[in-house]
C-alpha angles and dihedrals in degrees: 000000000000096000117057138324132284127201127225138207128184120178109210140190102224089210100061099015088227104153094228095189144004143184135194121207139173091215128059090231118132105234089090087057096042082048098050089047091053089051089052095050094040094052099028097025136237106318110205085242145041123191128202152137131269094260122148088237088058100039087042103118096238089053091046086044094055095050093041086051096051087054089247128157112240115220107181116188118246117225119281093028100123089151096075091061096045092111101046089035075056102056086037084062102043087037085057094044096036099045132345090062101046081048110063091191115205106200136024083257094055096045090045088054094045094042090041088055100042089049086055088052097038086052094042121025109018102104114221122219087210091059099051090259093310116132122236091264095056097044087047090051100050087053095052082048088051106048086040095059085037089059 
């Protein structure tokens, strides 16, 4: 945007790389990523870890509380791990190139739209290489088959 920044979250199952929710704001407070996480839990359940960097927005105690309180294991990167963010520092690259720079947006409703849509395509049509050309939400949903039928 040409006027002024806005922040991103994407919770992602590392697995399937399905983005499972997602949240736009224009502050850097941590109450649009505490509200993404609890979307992903309520609709794909509590996973045993969650992974993340040392932002503020993650460290924050309303971010930590929600996943104590979920009963969820915290793995917070080290400095200099930039291994354990190289799928969502993924998706951050090909979002940027596939849609946030031939946009242009003009306001937060437009970006919200585009992002929203290209999220949606990103989940269920982008064919992955590392999948074997499935997209995040087949992958995800064999998994859930899977564990189902292991269970």
């Amino acid at each position: 945007m040409r006027r002024g920044f806005l922040y991103l979250v994407a919770i992602m199952d590392w697995f399937s790389r399905k983005v499972l929710a997602w949240r736009l704001s224009n502050t850097m407070d941590a109450d649009f990523c505490v509200a993404a996480l609890e979307e992903a839990i309520a609709r794909h359940g509590r996973p045993d870890i969650f992974n993340t960097d040392q932002g503020s927005q993650f460290t924050s105690f309303a971010f930590t509380t929600t996943l104590k309180d979920a009963g969820i294991r915290i793995s917070m990167d080290g400095r200099g791990r930039w291994m354990d963010n190289v799928f969502i520092e993924r998706l951050w690259r090909s979002l940027k190139y596939e849609c946030v720079f031939l946009s242009a947006f003009e306001t937060g409703s437009e970006a919200r739209s585009g992002i929203g849509s290209w999220i949606e395509y990103y989940n269920r049509r982008r064919p992955h290489s590392t999948f074997g050309g499935r997209t995040p939400d087949e992958v995800y949903a064999r998994a859930q088959m899977t564990e189902r039928l292991a269970a």
